[in-house]
mmCIF file as Biopython writes it, N, C-alpha, C and O atoms, coordinates in Angstrom:
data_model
#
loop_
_atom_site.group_PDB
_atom_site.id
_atom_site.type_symbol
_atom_site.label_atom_id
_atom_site.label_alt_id
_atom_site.label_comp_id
_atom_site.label_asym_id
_atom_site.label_entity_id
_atom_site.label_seq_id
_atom_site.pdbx_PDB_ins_code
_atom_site.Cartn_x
_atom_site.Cartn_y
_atom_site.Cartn_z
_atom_site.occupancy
_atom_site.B_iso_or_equiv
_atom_site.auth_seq_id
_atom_site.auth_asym_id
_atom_site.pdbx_PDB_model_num
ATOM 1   N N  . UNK A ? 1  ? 205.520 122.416 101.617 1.0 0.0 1  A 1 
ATOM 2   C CA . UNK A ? 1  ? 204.209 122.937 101.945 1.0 0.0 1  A 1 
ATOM 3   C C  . UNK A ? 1  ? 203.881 122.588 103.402 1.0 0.0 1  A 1 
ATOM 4   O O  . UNK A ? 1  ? 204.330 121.513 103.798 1.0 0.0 1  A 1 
ATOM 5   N N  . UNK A ? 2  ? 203.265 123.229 104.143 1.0 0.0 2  A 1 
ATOM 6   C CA . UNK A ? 2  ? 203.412 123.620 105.622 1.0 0.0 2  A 1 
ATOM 7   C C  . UNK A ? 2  ? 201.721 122.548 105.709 1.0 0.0 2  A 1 
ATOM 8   O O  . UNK A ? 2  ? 201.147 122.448 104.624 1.0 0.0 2  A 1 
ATOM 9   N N  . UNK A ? 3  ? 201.255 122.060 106.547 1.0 0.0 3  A 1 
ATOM 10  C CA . UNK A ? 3  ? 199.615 121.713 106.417 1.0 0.0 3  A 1 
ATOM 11  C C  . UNK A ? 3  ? 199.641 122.277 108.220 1.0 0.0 3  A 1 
ATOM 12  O O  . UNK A ? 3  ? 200.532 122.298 109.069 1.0 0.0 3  A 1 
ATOM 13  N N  . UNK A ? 4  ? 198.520 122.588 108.220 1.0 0.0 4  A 1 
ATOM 14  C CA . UNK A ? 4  ? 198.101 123.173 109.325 1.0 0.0 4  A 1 
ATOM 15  C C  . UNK A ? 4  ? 196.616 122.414 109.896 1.0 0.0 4  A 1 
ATOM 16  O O  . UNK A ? 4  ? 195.477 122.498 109.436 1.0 0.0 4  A 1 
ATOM 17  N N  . UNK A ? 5  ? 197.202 121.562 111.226 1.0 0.0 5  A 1 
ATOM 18  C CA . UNK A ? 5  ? 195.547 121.663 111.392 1.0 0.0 5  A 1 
ATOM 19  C C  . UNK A ? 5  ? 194.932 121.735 112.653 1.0 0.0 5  A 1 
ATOM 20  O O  . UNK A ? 5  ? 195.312 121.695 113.823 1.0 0.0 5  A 1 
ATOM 21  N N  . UNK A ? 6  ? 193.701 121.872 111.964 1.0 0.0 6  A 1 
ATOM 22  C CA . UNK A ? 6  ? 192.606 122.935 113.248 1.0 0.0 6  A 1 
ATOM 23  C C  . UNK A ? 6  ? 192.680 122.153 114.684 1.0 0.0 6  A 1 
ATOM 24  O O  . UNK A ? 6  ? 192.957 120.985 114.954 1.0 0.0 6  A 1 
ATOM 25  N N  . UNK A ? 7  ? 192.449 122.869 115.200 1.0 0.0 7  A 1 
ATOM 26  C CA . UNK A ? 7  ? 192.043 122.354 116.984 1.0 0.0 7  A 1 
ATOM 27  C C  . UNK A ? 7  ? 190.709 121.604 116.885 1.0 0.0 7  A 1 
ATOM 28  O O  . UNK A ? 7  ? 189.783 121.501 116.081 1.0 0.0 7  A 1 
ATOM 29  N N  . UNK A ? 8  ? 190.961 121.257 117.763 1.0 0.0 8  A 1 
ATOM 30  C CA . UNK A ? 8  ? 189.390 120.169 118.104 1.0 0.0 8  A 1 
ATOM 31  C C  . UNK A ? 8  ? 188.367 121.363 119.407 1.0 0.0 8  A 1 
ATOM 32  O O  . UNK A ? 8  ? 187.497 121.177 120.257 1.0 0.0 8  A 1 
ATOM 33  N N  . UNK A ? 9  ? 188.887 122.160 119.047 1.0 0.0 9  A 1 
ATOM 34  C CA . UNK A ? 9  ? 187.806 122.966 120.030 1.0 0.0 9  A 1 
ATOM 35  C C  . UNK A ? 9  ? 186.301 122.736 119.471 1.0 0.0 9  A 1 
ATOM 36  O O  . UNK A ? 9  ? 185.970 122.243 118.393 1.0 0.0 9  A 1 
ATOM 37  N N  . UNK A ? 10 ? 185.384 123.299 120.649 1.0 0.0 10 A 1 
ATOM 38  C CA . UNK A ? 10 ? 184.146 123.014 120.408 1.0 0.0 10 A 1 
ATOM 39  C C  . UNK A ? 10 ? 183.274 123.651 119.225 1.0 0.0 10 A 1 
ATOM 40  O O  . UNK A ? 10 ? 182.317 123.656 120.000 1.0 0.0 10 A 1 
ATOM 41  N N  . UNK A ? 11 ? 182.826 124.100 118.252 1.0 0.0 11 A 1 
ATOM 42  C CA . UNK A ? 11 ? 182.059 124.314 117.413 1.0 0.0 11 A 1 
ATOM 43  C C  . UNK A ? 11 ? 180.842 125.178 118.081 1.0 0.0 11 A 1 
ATOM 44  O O  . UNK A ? 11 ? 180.656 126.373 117.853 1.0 0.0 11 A 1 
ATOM 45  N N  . UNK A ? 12 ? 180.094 124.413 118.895 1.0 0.0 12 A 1 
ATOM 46  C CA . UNK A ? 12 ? 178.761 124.886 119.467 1.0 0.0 12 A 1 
ATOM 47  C C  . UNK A ? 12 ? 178.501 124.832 120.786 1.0 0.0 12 A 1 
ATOM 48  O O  . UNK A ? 12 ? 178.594 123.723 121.312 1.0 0.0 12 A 1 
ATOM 49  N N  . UNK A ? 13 ? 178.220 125.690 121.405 1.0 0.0 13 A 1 
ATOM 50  C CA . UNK A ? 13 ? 178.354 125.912 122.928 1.0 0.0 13 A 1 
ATOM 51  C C  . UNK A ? 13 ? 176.626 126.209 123.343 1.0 0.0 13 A 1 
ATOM 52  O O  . UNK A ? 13 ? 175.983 127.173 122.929 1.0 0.0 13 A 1 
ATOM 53  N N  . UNK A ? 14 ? 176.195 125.324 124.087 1.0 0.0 14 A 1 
ATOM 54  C CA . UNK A ? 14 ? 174.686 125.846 124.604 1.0 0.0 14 A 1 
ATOM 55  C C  . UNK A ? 14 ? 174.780 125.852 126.211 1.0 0.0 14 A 1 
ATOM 56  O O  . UNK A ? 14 ? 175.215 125.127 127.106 1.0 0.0 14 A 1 
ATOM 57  N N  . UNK A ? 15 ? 174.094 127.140 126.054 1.0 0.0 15 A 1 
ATOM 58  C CA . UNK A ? 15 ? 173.936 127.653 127.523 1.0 0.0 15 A 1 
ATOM 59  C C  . UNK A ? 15 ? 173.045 127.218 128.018 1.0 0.0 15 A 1 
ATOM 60  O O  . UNK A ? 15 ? 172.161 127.113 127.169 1.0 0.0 15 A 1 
ATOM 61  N N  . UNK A ? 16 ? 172.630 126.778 129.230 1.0 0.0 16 A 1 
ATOM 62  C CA . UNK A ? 16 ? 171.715 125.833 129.737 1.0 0.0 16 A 1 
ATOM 63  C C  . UNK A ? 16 ? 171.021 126.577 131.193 1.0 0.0 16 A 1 
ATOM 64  O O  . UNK A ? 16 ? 171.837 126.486 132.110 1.0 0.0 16 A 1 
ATOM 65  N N  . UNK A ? 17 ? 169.927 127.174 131.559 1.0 0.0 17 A 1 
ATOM 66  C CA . UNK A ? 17 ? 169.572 127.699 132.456 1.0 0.0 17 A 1 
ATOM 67  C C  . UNK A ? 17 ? 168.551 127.572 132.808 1.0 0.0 17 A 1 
ATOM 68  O O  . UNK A ? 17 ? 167.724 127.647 131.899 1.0 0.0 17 A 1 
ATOM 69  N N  . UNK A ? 18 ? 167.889 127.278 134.442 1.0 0.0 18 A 1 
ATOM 70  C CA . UNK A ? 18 ? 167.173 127.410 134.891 1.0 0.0 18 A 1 
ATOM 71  C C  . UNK A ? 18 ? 166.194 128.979 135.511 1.0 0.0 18 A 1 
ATOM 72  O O  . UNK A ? 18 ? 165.023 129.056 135.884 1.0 0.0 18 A 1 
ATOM 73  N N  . UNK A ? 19 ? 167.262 130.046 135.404 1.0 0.0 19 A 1 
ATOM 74  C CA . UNK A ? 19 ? 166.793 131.004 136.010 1.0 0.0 19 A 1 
ATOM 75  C C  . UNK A ? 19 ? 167.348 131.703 137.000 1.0 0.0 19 A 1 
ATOM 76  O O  . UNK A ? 19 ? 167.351 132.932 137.069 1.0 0.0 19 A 1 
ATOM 77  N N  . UNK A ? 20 ? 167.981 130.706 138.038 1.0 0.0 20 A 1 
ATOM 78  C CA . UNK A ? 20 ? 168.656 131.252 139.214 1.0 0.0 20 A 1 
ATOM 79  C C  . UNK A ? 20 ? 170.321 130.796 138.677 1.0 0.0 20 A 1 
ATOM 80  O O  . UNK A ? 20 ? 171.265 131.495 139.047 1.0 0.0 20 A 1 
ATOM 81  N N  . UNK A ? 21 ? 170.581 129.421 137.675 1.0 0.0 21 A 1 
ATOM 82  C CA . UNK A ? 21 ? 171.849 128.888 138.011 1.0 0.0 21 A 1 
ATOM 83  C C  . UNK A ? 21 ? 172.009 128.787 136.137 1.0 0.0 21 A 1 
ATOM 84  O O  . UNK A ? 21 ? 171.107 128.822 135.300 1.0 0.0 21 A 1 
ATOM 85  N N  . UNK A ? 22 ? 173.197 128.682 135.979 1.0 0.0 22 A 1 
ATOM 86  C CA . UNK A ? 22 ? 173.202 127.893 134.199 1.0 0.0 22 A 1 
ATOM 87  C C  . UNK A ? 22 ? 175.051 126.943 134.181 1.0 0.0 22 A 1 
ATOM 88  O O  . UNK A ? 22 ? 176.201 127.001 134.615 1.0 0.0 22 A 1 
ATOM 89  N N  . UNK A ? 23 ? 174.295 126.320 133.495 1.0 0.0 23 A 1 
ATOM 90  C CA . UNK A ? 23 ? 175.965 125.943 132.971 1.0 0.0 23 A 1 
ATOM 91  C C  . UNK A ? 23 ? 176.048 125.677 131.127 1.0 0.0 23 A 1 
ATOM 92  O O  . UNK A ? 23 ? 175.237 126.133 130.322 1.0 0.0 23 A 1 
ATOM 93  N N  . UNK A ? 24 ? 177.124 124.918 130.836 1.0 0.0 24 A 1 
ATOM 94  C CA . UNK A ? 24 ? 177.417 124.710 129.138 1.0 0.0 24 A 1 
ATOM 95  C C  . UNK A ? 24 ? 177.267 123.460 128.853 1.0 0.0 24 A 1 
ATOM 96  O O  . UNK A ? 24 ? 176.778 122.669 129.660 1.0 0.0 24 A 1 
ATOM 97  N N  . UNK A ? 25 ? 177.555 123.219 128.007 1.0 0.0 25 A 1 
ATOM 98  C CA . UNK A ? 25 ? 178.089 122.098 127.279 1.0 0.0 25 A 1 
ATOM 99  C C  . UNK A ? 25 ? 177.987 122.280 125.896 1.0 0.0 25 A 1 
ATOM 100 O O  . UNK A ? 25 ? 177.087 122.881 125.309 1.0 0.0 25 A 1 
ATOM 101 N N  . UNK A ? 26 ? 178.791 121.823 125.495 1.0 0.0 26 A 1 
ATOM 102 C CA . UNK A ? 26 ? 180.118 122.382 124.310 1.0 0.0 26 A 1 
ATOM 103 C C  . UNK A ? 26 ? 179.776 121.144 123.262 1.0 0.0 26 A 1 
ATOM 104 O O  . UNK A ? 26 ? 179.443 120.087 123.799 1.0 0.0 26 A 1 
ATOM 105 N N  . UNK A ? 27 ? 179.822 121.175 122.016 1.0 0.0 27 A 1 
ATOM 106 C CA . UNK A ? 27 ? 179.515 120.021 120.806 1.0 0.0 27 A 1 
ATOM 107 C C  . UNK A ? 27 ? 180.530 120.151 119.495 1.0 0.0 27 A 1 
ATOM 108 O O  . UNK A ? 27 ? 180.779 121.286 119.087 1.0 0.0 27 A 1 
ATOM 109 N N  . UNK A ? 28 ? 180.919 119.385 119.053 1.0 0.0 28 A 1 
ATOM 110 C CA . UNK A ? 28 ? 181.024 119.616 118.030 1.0 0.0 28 A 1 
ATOM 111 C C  . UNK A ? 28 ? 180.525 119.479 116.787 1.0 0.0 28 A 1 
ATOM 112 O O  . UNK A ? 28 ? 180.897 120.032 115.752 1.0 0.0 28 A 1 
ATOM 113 N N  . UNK A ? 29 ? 179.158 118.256 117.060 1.0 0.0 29 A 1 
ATOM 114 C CA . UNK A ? 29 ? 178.233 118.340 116.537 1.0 0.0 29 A 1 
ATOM 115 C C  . UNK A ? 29 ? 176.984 118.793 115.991 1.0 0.0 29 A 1 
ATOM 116 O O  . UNK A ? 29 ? 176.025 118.122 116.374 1.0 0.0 29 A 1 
ATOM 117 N N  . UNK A ? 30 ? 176.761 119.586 115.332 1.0 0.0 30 A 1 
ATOM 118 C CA . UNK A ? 30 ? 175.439 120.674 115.208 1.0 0.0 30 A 1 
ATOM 119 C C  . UNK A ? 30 ? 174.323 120.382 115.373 1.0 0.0 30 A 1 
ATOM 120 O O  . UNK A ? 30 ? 173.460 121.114 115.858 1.0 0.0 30 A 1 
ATOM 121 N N  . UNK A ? 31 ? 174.153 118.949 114.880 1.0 0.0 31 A 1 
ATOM 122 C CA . UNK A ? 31 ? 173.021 117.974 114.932 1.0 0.0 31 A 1 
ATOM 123 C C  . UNK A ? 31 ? 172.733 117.477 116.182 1.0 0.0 31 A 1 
ATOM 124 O O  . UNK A ? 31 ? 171.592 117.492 116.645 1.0 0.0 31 A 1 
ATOM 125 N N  . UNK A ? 32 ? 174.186 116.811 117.056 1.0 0.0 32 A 1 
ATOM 126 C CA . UNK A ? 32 ? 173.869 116.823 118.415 1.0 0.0 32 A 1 
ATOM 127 C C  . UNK A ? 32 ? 173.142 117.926 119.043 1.0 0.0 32 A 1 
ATOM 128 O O  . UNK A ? 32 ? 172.312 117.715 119.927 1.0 0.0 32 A 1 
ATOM 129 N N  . UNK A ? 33 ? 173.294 118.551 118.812 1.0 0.0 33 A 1 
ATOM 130 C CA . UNK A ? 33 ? 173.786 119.842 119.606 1.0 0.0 33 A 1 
ATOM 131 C C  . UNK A ? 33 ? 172.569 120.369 120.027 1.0 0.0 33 A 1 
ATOM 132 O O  . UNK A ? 33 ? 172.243 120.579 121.196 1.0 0.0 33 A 1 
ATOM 133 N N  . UNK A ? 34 ? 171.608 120.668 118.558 1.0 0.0 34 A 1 
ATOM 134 C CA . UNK A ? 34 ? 170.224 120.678 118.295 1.0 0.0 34 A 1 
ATOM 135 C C  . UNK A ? 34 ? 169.294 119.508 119.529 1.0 0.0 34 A 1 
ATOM 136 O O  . UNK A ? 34 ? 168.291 119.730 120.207 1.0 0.0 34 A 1 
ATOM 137 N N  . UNK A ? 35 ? 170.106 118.341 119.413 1.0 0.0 35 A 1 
ATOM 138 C CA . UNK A ? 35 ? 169.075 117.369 119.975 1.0 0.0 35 A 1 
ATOM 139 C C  . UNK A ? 35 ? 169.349 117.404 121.415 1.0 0.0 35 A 1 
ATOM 140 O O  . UNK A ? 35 ? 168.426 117.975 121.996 1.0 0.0 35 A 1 
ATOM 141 N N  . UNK A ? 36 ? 170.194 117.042 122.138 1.0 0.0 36 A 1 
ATOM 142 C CA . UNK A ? 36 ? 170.917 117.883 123.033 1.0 0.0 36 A 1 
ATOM 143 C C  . UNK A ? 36 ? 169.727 119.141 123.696 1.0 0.0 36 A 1 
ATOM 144 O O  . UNK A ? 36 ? 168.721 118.853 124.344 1.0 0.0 36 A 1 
ATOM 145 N N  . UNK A ? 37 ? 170.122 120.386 123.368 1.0 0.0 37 A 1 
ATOM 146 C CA . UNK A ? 37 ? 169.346 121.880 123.095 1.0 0.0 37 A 1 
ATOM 147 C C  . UNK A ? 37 ? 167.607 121.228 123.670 1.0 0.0 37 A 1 
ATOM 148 O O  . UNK A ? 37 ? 167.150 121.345 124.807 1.0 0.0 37 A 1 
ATOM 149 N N  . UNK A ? 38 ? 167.093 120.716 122.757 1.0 0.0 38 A 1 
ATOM 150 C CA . UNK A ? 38 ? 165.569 119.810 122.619 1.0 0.0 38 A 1 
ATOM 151 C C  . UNK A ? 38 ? 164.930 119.195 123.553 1.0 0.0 38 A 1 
ATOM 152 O O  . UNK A ? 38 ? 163.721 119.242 123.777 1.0 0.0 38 A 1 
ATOM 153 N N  . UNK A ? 39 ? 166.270 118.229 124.472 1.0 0.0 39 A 1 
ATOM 154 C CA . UNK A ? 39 ? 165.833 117.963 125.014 1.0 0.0 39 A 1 
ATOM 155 C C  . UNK A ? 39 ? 166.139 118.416 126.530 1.0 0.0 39 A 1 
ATOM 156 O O  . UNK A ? 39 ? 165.583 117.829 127.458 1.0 0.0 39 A 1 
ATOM 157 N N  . UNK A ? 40 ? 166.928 119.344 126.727 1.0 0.0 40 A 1 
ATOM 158 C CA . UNK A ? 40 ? 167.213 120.358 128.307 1.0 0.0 40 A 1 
ATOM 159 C C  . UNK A ? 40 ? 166.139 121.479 128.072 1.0 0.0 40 A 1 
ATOM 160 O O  . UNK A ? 40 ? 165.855 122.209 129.021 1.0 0.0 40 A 1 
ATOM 161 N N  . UNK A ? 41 ? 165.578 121.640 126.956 1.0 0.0 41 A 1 
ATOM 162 C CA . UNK A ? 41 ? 164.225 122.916 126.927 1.0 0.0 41 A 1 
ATOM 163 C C  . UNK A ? 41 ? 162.742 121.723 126.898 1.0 0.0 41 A 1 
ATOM 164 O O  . UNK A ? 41 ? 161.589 122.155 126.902 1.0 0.0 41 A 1 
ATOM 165 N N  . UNK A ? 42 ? 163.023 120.444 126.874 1.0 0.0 42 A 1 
ATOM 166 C CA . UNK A ? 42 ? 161.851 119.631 127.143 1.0 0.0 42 A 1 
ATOM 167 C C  . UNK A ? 42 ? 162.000 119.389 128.601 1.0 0.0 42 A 1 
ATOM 168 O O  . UNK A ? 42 ? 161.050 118.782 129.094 1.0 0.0 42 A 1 
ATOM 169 N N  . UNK A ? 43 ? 162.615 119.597 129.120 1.0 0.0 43 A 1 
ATOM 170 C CA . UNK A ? 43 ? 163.256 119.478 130.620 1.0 0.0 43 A 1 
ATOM 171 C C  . UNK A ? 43 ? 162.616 120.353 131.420 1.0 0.0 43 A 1 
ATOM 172 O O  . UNK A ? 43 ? 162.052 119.969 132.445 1.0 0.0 43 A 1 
ATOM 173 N N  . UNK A ? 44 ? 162.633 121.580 131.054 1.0 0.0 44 A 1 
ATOM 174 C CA . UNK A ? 44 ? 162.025 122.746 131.243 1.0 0.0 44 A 1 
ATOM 175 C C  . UNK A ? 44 ? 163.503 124.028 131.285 1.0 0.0 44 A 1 
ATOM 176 O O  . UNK A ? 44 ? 163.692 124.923 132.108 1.0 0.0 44 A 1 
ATOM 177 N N  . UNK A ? 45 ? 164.086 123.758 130.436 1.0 0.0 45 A 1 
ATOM 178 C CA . UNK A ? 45 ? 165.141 124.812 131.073 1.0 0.0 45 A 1 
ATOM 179 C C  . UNK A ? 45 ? 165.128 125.364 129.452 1.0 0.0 45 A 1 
ATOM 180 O O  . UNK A ? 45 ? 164.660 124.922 128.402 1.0 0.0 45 A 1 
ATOM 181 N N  . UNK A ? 46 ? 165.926 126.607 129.852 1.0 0.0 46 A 1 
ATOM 182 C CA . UNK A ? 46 ? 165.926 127.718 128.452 1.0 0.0 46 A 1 
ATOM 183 C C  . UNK A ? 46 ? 167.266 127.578 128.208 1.0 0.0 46 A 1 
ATOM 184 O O  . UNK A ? 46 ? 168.231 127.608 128.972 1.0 0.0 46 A 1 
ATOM 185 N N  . UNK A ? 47 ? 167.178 127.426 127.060 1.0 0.0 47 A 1 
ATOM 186 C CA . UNK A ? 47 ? 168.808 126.951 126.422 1.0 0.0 47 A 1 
ATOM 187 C C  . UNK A ? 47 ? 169.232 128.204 125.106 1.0 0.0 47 A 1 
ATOM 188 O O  . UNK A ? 47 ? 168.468 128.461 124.176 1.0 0.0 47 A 1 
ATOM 189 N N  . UNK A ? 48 ? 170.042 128.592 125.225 1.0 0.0 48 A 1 
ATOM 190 C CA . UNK A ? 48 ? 170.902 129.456 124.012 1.0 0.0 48 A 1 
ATOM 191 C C  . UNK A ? 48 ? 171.985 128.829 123.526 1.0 0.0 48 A 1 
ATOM 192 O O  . UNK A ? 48 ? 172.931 128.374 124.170 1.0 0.0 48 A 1 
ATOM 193 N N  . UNK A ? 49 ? 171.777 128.819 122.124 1.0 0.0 49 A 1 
ATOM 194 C CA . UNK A ? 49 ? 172.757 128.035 120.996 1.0 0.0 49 A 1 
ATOM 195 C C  . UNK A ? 49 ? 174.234 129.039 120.490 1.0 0.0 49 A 1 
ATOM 196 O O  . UNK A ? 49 ? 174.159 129.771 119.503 1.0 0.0 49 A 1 
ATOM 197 N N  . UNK A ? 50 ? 175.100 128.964 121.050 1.0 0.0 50 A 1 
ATOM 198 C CA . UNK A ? 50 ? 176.445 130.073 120.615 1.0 0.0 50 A 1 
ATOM 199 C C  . UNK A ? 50 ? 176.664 129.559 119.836 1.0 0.0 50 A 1 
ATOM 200 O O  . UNK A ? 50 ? 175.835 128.686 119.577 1.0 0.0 50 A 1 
ATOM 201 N N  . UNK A ? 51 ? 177.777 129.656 118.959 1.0 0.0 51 A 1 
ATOM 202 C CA . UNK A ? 51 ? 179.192 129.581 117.847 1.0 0.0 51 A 1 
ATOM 203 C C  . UNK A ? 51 ? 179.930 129.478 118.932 1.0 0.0 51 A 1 
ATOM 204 O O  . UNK A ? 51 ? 179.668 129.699 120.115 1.0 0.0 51 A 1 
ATOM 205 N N  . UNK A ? 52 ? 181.051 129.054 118.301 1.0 0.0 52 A 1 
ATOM 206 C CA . UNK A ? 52 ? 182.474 129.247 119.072 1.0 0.0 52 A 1 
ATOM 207 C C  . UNK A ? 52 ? 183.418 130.284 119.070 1.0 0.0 52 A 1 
ATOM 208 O O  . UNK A ? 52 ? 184.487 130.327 119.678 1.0 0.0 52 A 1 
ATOM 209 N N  . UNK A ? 53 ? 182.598 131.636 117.855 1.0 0.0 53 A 1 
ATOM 210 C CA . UNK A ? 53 ? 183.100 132.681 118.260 1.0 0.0 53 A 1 
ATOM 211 C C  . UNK A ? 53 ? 181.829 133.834 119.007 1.0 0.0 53 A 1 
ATOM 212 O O  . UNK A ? 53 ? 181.749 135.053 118.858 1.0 0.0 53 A 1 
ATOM 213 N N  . UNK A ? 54 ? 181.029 132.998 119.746 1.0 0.0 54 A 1 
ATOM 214 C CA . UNK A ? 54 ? 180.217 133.869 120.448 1.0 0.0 54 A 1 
ATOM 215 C C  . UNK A ? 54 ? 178.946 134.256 120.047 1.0 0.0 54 A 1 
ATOM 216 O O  . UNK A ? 54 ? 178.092 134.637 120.848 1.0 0.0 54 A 1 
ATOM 217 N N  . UNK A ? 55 ? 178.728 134.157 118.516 1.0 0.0 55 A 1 
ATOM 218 C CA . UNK A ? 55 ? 177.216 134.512 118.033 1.0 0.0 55 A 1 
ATOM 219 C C  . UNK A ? 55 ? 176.035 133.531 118.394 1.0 0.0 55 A 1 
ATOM 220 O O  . UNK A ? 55 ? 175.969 132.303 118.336 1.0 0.0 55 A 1 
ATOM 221 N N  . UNK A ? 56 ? 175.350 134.252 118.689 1.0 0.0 56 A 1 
ATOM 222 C CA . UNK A ? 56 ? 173.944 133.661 119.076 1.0 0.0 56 A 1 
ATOM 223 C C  . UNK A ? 56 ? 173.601 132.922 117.802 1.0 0.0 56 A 1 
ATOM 224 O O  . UNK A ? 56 ? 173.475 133.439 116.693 1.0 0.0 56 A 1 
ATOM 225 N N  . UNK A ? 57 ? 173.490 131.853 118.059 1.0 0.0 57 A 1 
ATOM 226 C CA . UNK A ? 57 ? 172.873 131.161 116.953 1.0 0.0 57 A 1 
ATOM 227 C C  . UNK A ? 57 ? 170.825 131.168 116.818 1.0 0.0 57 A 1 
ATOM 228 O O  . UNK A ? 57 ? 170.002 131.794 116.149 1.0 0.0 57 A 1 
ATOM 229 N N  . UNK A ? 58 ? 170.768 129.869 118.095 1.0 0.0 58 A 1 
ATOM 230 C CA . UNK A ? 58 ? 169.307 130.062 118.139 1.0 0.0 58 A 1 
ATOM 231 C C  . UNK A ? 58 ? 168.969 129.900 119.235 1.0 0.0 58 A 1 
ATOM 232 O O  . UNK A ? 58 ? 169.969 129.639 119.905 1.0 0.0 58 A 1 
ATOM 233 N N  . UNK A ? 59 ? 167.793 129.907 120.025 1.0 0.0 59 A 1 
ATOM 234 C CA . UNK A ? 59 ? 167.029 129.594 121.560 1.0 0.0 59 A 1 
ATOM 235 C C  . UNK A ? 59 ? 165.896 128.858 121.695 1.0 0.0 59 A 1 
ATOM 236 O O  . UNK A ? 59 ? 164.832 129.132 121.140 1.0 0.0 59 A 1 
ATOM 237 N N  . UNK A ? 60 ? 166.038 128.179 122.222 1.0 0.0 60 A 1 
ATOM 238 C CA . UNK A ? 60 ? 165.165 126.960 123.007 1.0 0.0 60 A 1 
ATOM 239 C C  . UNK A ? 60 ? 164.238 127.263 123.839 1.0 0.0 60 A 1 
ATOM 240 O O  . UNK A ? 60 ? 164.738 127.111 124.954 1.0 0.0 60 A 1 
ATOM 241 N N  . UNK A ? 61 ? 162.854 127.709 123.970 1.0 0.0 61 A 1 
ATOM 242 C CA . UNK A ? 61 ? 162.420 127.813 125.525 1.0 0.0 61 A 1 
ATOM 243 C C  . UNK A ? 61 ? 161.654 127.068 125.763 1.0 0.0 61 A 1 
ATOM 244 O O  . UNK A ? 61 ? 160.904 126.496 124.972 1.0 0.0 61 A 1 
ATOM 245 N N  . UNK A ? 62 ? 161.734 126.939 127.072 1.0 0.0 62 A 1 
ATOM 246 C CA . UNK A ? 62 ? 161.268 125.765 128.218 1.0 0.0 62 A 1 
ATOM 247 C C  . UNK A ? 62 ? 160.165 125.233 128.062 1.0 0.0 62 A 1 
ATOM 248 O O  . UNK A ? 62 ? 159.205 125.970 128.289 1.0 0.0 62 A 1 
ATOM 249 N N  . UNK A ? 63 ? 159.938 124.146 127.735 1.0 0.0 63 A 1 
ATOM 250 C CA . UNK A ? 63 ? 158.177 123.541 127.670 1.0 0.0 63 A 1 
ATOM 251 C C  . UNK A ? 63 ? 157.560 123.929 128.935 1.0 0.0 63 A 1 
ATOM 252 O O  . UNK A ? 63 ? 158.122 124.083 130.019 1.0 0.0 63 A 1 
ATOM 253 N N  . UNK A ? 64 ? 156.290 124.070 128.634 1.0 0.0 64 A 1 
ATOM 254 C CA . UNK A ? 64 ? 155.417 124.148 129.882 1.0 0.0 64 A 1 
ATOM 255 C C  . UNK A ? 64 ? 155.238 122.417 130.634 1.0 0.0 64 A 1 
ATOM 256 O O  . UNK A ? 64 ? 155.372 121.301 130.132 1.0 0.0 64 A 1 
ATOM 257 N N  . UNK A ? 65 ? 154.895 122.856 131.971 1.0 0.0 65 A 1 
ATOM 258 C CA . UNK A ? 65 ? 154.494 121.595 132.586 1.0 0.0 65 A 1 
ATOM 259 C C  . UNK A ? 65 ? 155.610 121.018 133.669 1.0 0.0 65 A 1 
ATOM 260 O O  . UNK A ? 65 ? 156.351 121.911 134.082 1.0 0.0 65 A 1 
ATOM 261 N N  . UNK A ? 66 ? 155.847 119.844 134.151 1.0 0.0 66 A 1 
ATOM 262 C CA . UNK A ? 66 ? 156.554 119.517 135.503 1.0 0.0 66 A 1 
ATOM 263 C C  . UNK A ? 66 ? 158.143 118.929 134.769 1.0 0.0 66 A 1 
ATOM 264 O O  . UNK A ? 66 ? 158.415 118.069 133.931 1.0 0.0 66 A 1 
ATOM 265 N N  . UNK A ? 67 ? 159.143 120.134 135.784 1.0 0.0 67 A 1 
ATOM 266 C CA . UNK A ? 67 ? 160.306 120.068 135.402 1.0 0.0 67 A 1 
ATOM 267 C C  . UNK A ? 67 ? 160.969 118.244 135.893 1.0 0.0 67 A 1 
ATOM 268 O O  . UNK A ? 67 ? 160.801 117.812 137.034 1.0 0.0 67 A 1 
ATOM 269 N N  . UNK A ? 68 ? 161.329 117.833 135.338 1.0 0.0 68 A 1 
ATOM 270 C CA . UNK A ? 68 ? 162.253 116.186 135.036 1.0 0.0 68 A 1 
ATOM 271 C C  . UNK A ? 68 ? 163.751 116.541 135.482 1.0 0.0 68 A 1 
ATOM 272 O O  . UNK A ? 68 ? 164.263 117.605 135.135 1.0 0.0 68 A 1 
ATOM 273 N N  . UNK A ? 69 ? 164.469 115.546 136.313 1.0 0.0 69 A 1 
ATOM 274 C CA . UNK A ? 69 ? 165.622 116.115 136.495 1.0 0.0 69 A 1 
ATOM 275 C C  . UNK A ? 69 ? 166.656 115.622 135.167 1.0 0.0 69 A 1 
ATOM 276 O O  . UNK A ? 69 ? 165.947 114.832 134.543 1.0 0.0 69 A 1 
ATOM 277 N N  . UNK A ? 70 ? 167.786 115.708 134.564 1.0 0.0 70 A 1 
ATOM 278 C CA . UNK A ? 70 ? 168.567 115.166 133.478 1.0 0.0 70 A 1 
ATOM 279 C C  . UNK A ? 70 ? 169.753 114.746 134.173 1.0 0.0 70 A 1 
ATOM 280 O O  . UNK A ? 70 ? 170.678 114.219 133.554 1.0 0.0 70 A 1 
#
């Protein structure tokens, strides 16, 4: 019997943007991921929650009030 196992690729990918610039960061944690997400949209930035095959999961937007650097 053959066992096969999975890659350690990322699970959850959130997009992280200010408006003019964005970058990622990648989880494999969902729970992180969420908290993570929570606190770059308490930051003031708008965050989108992917899959690792690309589906939009959920979105974050930006609290009001004075942006904090992270």
């Amino acid at each position: 019997m053959t066992m096969y196992s999975r890659s350690a690729s990322p699970t959850i990918l959130l997009r992280i943007t200010d408006g003019s610039v964005h970058m990622h960061r990648s989880f494999n944690d969902f729970i992180q991921a969420i908290q993570s997400a929570e606190a770059f949209a308490g930051a003031g930035f708008s965050v989108a929650m992917i899959s690792a095959t690309g589906r939009f999961l959920m979105g974050f937007a930006p609290k009001k009030g004075e942006r904090t650097a992270i």
